[in-house]
C-alpha positions as CSV (number, residue, x, y, z in Angstrom):
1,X,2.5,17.4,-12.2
2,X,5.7,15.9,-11.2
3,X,7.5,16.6,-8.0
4,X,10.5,16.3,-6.8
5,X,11.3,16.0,-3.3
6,X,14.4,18.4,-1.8
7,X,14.5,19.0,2.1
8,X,13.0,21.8,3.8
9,X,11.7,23.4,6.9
10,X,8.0,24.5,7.1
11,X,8.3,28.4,8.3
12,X,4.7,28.9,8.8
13,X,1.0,27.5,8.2
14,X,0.6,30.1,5.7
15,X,2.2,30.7,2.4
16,X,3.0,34.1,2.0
17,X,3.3,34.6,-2.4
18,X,4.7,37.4,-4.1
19,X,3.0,37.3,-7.7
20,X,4.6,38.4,-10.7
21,X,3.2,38.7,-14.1
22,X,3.0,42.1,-16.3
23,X,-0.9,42.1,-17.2
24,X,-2.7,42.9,-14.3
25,X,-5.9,41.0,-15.7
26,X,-3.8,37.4,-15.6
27,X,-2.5,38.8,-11.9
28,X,-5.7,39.1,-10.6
29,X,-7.0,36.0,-11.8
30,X,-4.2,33.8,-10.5
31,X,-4.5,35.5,-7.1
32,X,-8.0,34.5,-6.9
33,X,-7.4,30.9,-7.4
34,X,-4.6,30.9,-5.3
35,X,-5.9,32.6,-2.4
36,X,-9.3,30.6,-2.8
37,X,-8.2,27.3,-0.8
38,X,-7.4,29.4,2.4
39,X,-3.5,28.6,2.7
40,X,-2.0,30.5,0.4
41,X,-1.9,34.5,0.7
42,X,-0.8,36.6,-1.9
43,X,1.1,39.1,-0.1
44,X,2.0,41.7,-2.8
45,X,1.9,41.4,-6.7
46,X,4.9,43.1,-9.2
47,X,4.3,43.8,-13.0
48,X,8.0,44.2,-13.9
49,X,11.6,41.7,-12.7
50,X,12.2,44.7,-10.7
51,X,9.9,45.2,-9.0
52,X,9.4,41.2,-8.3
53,X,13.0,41.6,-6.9
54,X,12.3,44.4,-4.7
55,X,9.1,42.7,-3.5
56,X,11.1,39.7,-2.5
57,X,13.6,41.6,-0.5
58,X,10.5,43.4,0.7
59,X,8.5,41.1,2.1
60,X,10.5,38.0,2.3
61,X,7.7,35.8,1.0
62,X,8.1,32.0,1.2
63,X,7.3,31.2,-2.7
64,X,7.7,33.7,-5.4
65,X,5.4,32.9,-8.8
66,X,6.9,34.6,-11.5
67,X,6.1,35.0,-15.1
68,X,9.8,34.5,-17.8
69,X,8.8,37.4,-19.9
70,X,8.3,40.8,-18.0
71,X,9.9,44.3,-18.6
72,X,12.8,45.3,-16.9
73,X,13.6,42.2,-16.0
74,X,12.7,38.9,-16.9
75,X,11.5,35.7,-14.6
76,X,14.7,33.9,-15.0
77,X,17.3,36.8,-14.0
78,X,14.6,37.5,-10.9
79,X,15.3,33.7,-10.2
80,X,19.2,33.6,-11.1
81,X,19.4,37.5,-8.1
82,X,17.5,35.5,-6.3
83,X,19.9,32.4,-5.9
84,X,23.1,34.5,-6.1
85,X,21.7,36.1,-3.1
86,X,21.1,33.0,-1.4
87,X,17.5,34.5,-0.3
88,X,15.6,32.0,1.5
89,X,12.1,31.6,-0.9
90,X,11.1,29.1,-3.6
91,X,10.6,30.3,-7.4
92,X,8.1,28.9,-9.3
93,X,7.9,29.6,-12.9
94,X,4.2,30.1,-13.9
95,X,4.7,30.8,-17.9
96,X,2.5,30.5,-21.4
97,X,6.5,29.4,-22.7
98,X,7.0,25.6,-22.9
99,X,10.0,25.7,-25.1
100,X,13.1,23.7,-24.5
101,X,15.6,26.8,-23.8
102,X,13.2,28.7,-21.2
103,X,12.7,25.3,-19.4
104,X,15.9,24.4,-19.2
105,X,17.6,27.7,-18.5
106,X,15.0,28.4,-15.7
107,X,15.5,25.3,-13.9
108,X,19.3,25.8,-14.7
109,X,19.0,29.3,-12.6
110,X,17.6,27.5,-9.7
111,X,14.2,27.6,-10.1
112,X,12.1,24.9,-7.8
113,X,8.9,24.6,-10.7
114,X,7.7,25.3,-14.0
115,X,4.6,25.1,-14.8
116,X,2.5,26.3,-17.8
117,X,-0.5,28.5,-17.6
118,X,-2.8,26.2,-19.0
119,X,-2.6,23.9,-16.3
120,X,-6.3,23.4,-14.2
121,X,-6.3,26.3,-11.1
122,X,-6.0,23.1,-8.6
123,X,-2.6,22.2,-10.3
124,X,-0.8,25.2,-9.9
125,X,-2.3,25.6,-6.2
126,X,-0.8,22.3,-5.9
127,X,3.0,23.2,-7.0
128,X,3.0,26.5,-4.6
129,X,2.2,23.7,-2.1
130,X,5.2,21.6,-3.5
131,X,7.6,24.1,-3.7
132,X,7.0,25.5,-0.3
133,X,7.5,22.5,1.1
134,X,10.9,22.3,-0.2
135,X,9.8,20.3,-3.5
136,X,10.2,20.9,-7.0
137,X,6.8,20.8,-9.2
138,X,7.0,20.4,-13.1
139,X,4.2,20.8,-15.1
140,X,3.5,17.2,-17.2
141,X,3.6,19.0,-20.7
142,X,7.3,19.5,-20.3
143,X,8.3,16.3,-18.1
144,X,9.1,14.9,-21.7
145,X,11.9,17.9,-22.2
146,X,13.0,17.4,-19.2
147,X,13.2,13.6,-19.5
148,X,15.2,13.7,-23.1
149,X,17.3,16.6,-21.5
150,X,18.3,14.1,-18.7
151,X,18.4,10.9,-20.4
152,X,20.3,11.8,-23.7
153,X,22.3,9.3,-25.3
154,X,21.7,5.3,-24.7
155,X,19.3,4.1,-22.5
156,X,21.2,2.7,-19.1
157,X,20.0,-0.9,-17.8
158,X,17.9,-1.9,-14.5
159,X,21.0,-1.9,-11.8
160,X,18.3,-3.5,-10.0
161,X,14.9,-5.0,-10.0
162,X,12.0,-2.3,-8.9
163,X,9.8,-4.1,-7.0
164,X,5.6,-3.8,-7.1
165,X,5.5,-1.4,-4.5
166,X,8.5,0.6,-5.7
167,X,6.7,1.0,-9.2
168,X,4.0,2.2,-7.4
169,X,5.6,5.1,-5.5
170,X,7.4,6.5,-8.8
171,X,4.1,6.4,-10.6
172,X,2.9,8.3,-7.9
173,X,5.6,10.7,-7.8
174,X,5.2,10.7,-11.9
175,X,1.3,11.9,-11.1
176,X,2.8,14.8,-8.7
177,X,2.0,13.5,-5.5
178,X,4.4,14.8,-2.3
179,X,6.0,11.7,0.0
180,X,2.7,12.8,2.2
181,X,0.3,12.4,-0.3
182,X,1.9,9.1,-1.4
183,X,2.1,7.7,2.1
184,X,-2.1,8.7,2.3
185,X,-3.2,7.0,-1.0
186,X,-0.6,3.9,0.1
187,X,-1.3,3.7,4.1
188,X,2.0,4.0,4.9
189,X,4.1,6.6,6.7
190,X,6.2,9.0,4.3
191,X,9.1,7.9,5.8
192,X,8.4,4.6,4.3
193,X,7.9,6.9,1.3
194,X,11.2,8.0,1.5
195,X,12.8,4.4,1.9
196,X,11.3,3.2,-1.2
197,X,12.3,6.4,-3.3
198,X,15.8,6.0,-2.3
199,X,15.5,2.2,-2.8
200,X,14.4,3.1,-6.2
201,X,17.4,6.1,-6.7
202,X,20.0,3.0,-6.1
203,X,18.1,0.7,-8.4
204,X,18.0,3.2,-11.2
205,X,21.4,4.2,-10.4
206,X,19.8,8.3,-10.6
207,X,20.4,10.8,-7.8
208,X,16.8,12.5,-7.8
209,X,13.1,12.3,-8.5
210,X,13.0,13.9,-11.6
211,X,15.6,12.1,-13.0
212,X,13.8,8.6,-11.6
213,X,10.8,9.1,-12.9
214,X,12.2,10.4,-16.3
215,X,14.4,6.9,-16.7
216,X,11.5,4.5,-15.7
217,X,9.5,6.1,-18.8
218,X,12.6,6.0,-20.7
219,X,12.6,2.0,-19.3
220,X,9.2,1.5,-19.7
221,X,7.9,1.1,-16.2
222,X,6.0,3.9,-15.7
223,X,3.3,6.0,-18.1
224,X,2.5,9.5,-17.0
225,X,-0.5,9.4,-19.5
């Protein structure tokens, strides 16, 4: 999973989920893995965009996990009320839908993540994580939309040369590690993390870490495989 790191205060030592998906069966099964690791609490579920909406306003959860295609109002007008109102939660997209126009247009709407539905339990535990903390989480079977979304036309040159350690960092970040997770596998503070990543922004001459990860693939210094 890629991430993609935006700043952000942590409310709370417990995230607080509304879950939205119109078949109760997939509902109850993405609670269970979610609410398994202890952190996360599911604090009310919606089968309709409605009702997702009113939940949100309800209970003022910190992430909200919605599915695109519901009754009466789809995941991506939930996300686009959501931003319009400027409420305070993260949207993550949690979808069977990998095509081109739903990924764009729900990370156009202001969504934080998209991820598929066939991603492994402990990767979609992992992007309510991200997004709560104020990152962006993208499932790896759309990075590559993403990527040719970002990085149309003619590939643009090195500005600079990354250096080893540099690589490093945005392969992590490529693998969907947080600055904190990097900073753990690499013994170093992740405000060292930081430095690097916006070492690596210059170099690449990008503004964010989707977009760096997306033009070192493009340049060949990363593999997300």
């Amino acid at each position: 999973m890629l991430v993609v790191r935006n700043s952000k205060m942590i409310k709370s030592m417990t995230i607080r989920v509304v879950l939205a998906d119109d078949h109760a069966v997939v509902r109850k099964g993405i609670r269970e893995f979610l609410e398994e690791p202890g952190d996360i609490v599911v604090v009310t579920e919606a089968s309709t965009g409605d009702e997702a909406l009113a939940a949100i306003h309800e209970h003022r959860p910190d992430v909200a996990v919605l599915d695109i295609q519901m009754p009466e109002g789809t995941g991506l007008e939930v996300t686009r009320a959501v931003r319009t109102e400027q409420l305070p939660v993260g949207v993550l997209i949690l979808t069977a839908y990998d095509d081109d126009p739903f990924v764009m247009t729900a990370l156009q709407a202001g969504a934080n993540g998209y991820v598929l539905k066939t991603a492994e339990p402990e990767k979609i535990v992992a992007a309510v994580r991200a997004v709560y903390e104020g990152e962006s989480a993208l499932d790896p079977a759309i990075v590559g939309k993403v990527m040719s979304y970002l990085t149309g036309g003619p590939t643009p040159g090195l500005v600079e040369a990354l250096s080893a350690r540099e690589i490093e960092v945005l392969r992590l970040v490529g693998q969907g590690l947080t600055n904190r997770a990097i900073g753990v596998v690499l013994s170093i503070s992740h405000r060292t993390v930081q430095g690097h990543l916006a070492n690596v922004f210059s170099k690449l001459a990008v503004a964010n870490r989707t977009e760096a990860v997306a033009r070192a693939m493009q340049l060949g210094l990363i593999s997300l495989k």
